[in-house]
N, C-alpha and C positions, 0 to 999 in steps of 0.2 A: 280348194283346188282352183287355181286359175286358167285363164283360157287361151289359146294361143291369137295372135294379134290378129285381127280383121283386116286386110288392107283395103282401106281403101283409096281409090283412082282421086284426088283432091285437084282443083286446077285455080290455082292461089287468084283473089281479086286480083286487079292493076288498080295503079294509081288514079289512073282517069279515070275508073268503073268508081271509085269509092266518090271521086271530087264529084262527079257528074250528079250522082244520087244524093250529094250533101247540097249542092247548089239544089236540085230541085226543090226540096224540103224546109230550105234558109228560109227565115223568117224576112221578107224582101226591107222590112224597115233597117236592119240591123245590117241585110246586103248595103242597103244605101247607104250606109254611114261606113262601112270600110270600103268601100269600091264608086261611090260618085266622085267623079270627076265634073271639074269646074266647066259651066258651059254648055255642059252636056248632058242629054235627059240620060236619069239610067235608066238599065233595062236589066233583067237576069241574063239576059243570054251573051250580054258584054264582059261580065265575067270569065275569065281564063284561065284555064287549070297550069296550063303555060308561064303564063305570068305570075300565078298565083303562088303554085308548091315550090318551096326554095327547097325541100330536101326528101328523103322518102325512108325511113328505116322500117326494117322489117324485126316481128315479135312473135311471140308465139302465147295462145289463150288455152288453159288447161281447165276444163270443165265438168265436173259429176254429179251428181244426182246425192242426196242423202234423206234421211227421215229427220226433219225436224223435231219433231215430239220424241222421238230418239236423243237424239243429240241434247235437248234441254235437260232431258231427264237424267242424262249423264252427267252433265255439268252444272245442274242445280243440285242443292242441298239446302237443309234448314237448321239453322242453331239458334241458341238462346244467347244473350248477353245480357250481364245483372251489373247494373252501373248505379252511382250516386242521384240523386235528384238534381242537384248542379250540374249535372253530366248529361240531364236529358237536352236540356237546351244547346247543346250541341251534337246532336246528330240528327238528322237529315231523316223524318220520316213521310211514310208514302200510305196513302189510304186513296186505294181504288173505288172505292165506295163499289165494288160489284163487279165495275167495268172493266171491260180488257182493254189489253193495250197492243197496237201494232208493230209485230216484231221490226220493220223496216225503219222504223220511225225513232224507235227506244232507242235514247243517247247513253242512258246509264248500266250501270252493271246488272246482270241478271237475276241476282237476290240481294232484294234492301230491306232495312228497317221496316217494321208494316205499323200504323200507329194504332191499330186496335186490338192488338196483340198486346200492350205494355199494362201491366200486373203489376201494384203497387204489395212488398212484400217485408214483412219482419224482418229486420235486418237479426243474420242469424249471430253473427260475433257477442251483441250486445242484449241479446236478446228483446230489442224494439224500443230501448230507456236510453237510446242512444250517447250512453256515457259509460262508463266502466271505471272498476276500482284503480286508484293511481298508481299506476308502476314505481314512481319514485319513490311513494310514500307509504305504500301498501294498504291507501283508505284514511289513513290518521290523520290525513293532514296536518303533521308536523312530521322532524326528522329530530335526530339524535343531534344537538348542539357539538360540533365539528370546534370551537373555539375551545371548549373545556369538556369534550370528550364525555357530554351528558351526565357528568359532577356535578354541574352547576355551580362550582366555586373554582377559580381558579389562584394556585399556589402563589403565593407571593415572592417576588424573583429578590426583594430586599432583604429580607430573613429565610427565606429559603424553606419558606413554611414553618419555623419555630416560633415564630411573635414573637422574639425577641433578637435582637441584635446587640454585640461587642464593642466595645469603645476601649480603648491604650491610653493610659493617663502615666501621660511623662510625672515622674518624681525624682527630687535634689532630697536626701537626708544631709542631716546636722552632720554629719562627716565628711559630706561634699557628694558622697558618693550617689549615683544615677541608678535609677530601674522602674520600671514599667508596671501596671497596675490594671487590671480589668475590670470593665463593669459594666452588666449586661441590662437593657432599658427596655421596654416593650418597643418592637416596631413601629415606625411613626405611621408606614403604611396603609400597614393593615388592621392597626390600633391591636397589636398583641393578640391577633386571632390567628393570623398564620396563612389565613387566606383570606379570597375578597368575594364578595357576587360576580358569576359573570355578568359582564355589561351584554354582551350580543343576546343571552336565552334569558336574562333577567332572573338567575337563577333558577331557573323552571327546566335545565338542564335541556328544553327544546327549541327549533325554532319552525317559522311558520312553513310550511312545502310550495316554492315558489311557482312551480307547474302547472300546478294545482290552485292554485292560490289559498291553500290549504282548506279546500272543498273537501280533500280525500278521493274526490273522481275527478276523470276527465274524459274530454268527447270521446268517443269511437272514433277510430280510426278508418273504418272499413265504410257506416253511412257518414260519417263527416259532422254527428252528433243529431243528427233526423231520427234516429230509428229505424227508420226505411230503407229498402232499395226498392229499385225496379228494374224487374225483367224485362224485354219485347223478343219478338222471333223474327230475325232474319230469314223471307222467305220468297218464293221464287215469282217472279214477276207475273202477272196473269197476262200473257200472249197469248194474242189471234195465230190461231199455228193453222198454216195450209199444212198437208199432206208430206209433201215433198218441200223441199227444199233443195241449192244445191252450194257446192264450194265453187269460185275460180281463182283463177291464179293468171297472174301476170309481172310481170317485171315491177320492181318497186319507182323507176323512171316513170313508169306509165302511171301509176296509180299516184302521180302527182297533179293528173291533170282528170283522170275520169276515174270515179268511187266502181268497188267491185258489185255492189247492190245495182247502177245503174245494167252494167253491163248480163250481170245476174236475171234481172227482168227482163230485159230486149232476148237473151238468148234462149227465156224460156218462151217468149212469147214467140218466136219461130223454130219452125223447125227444121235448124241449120246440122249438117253433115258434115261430119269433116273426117279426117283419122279416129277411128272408132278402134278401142284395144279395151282388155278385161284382165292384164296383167299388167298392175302398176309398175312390175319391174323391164316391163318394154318402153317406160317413158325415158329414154334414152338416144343418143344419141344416131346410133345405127339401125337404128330402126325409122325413126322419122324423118333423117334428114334427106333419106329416096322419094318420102310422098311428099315435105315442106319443099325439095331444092334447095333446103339454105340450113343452119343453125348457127348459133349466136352461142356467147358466154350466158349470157341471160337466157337464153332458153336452158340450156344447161340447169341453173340453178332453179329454175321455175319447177320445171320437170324432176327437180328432186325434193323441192317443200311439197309437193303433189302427190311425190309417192310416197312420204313419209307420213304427212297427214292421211293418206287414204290407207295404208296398213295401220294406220292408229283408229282409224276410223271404225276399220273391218271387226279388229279385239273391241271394241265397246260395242258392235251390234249398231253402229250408228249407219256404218255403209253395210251391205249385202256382200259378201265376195263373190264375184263375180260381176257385180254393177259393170257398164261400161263408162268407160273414162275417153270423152272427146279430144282431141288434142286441134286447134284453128288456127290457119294460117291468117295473121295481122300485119296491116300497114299505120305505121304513124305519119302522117304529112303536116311537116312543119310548113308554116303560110303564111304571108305577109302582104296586108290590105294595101289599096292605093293610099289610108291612109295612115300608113307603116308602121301599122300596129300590127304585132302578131299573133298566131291562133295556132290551133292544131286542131286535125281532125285527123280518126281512127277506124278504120275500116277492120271489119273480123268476121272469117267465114271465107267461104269460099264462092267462084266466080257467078255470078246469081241469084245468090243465096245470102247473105250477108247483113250486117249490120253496122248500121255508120254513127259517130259521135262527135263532138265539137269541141272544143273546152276554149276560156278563152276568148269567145265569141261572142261579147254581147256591148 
């Protein structure tokens, strides 16, 4: 069951409240190089928010609270994988020796390869003689002579297999008169046998099984003629897990210029106020846009990957229902140094209260 909305009285920064608190904080070496002018000592205070912000758009920052150690444990899992030995030297494994690792910091996915997990095992197809009886040849290494049909002799095409062959002997008799005379000779071919050796199986009606190289076996297939495979367990990263964690959410414009971890940390590290609701289905427009004054397309969309993830959240046990959900009025100031290079800085929170970033600035 959810709660109905908290209102609360918000009074959005200004432009000049966010530029004022990022000027003080500028690292003044980094002031000098966009804002010294020729001739002239700088100073921080020569700087101008006037001259400075060429434009101001307003955002919205959608903020909650979740269990990390929740959430991992939903989205990790552990499986095995049984690969070739050729196959290990391409995958990517990972041996913490113990230690853990900082979730802010981990570039990679949240369950790899672990290398002291990998288990050299009987390859089970071949039973470990990593070779097996030959398909083509069923072991014999030979096949049935395919030229003469495993006879071993093949018919003679001159006599047609009878060893002998006909010959027509023209005859004249003493009366002039003409007629024809047979007479049958052994085949010169086949020298009167009627067949010959096959030449291809040498008589031996077989020939060698060329897959095989008439071994009768051939590798396995499955270890690649090892014997072997090997297992390892994909398994979940060893994070340092605080307590809490949380989600934000901001335009995808914005998160080309400042990471949601930085903003993540700064928001937790004060404690900023803003619209406070407990029903994800109030991140909506008529509800916020009396305590922002303003809403945008992109608040829109912000405010709805917000409520979608935080109801997905709730069915896994990862958020609390009930959690409250902050919603913070944000300014982006686009900027441009005396020496015309540009910046941006982002103020979020409300007037007082707030938190400011730079991007671009260095």
């Amino acid at each position: 069951m959810y709660y109905k909305v908290i209102v609360m009285t918000v009074k959005a920064i200004s432009s000049d409240e966010i530029f004022q608190e990022w000027l003080k904080n500028a690292e003044i070496k980094t002031l000098e190089k966009f804002f010294k002018k020729k001739k002239v000592d700088f100073k921080r205070e020569l700087v101008s928010a006037v001259e400075t912000v060429q434009e101001v758009d307003k955002f919205v920052v959608v903020y909650f609270e979740k269990d990390v150690k929740a959430a991992l444990a939903g989205k990790q899992t552990q499986s095995t994988e049984l690969i070739t030995a050729k196959d290990l030297e391409k995958i990517k494994f990972y041996d913490f020796e113990g230690k853990q690792v900082n979730i802010e910091s981990w570039k990679g996915d949240k369950e790899v390869p672990m290398y002291n997990t990998i288990k050299e095992i009987k390859c089970a197809k071949c039973g470990g003689a990593g070779s097996m009886k030959c398909k083509n040849c069923g072991g014999t290494g030979t096949l049935k002579c395919s030229t003469c049909d495993g006879k071993a002799k093949i018919t003679c095409k001159a006599c047609k297999g009878t060893g002998a062959v006909e010959y027509e002997i023209d005859i004249t008799g003493g009366d002039g008169k003409k007629y024809r005379a047979r007479r049958k000779v052994p085949c010169g071919d086949c020298h009167g046998a009627g067949s010959y050796n096959c030449p291809d199986c040498s008589a031996t009606n077989k020939v060698r099984c060329k897959p095989c190289d008439s071994s009768g076996v051939s590798s396995c297939e499955t270890c690649k003629g090892t014997g072997i495979m090997f297992e390892y367990a994909i398994q979940p990263v060893p994070f340092i897990m605080s307590k809490k964690d949380a989600e934000v959410y901001y335009s995808k414009d914005i998160e080309k210029f400042i990471d949601k971890q930085s903003v993540e940390k700064m928001l937790n590290a004060r404690d900023i106020q803003g619209i406070i609701i407990a029903n994800p289905d109030d991140l909506k427009e008529n509800v916020l846009k009396p305590q922002l004054n303003y809403w945008t397309k992109d608040a829109d969309k912000v405010c709805n990957d917000a409520k979608k993830d935080y109801k997905d959240y709730v069915k896994k046990s990862i958020v609390k229902e009930g959690t409250k959900i902050m919603v913070l009025p944000a300014l982006q100031l686009s900027c441009k140094g005396v020496n015309g290079k540009d910046f941006q800085i982002f103020g979020i929170g409300v007037e007082g209260n707030f938190i400011v970033l730079d991007a671009k600035f260095n």
